[in-house]
C-alpha positions in Angstrom: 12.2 -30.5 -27.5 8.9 -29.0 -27.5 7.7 -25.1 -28.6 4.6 -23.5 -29.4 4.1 -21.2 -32.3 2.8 -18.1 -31.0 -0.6 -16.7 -33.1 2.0 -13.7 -34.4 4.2 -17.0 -35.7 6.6 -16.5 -33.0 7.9 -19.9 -32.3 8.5 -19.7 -28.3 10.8 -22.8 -27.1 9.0 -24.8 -24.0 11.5 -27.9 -23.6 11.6 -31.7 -23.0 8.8 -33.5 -22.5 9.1 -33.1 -18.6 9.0 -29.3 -18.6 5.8 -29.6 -21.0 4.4 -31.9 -18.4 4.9 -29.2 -15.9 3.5 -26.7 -17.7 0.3 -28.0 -18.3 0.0 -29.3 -15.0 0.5 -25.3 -14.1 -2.0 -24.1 -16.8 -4.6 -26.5 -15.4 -3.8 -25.5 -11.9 -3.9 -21.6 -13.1 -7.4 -22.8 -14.9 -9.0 -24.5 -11.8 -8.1 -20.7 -9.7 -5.0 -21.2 -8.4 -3.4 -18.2 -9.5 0.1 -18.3 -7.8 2.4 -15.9 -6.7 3.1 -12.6 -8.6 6.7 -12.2 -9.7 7.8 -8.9 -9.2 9.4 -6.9 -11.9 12.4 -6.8 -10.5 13.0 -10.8 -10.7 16.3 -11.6 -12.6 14.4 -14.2 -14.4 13.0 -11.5 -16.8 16.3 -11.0 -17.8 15.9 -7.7 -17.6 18.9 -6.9 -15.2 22.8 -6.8 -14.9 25.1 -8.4 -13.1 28.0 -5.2 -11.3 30.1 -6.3 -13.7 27.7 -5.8 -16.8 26.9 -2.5 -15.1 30.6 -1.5 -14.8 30.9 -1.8 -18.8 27.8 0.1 -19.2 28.8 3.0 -17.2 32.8 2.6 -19.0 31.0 2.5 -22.7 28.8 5.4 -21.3 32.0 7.8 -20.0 30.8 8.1 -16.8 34.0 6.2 -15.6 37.5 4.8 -17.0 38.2 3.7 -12.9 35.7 -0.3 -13.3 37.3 -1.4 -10.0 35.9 2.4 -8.3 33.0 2.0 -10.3 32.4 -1.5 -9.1 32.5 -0.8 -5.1 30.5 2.8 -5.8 27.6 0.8 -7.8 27.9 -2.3 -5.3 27.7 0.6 -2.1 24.5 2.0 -4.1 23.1 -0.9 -4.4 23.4 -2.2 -0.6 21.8 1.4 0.4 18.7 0.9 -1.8 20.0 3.7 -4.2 19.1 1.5 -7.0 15.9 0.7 -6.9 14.8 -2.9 -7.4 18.6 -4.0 -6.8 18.5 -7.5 -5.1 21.6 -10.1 -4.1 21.3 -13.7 -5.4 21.5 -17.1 -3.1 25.7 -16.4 -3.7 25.7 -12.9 -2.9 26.1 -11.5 -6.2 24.2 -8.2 -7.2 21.8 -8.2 -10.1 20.5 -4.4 -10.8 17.2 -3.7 -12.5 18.8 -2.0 -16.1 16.3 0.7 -16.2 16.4 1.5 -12.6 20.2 1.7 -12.6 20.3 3.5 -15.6 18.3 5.9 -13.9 20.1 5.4 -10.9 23.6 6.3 -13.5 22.0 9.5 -15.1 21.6 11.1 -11.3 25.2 10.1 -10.5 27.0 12.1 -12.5 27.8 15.1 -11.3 26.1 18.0 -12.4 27.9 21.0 -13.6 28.8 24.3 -11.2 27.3 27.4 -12.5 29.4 30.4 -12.7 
């Protein structure tokens, strides 16, 4: 295994020797112009997102449910009707849901008090 020790002293983890390989055959590619695609913000591989049933805990831990299963199809319904911004299905069909923009997405669910 191969990693880089970042100039803040950050070790970062690259791999085996084929994944460093294929990084600096994408470094000099990037180098020589080709700048690729942009990965959008969104992209599960940031790791910045949750799976329904990560955002069913969330939402139980958070009292805004003690009902996962209703939360479950209500966040999966959301989600299909672009309530959740950013919320994407995998290859398998399985939901993964931006944390901030479900969060957000959470807050504006719950319903808001009557006045009297």
């Amino acid at each position: 295994m191969f990693a880089w020790v970042t100039p803040d002293g950050d070790p970062l983890l690259i791999g085996g020797h084929a994944v460093v390989v294929a990084l600096a055959a994408a470094i000099d590619r990037y180098m020589a112009g080709e700048l690729g695609e942009p990965i959008s913000e969104y992209d599960p591989a940031w790791g910045h997102t949750y799976s329904i049933a990560e955002a069913v805990q969330e939402a139980i831990e958070h009292s805004y449910t003690d009902n996962g299963e209703q939360m479950a199809n209500t966040i999966r319904a959301a989600a299909a009707a672009g309530r959740i911004t950013g919320a994407s299905q995998d290859p398998g069909g399985r939901w993964r849901l931006p944390k901030r923009t479900f969060r957000h997405w959470l807050a504006q669910s719950r319903p808001k008090p009557r006045s009297k």
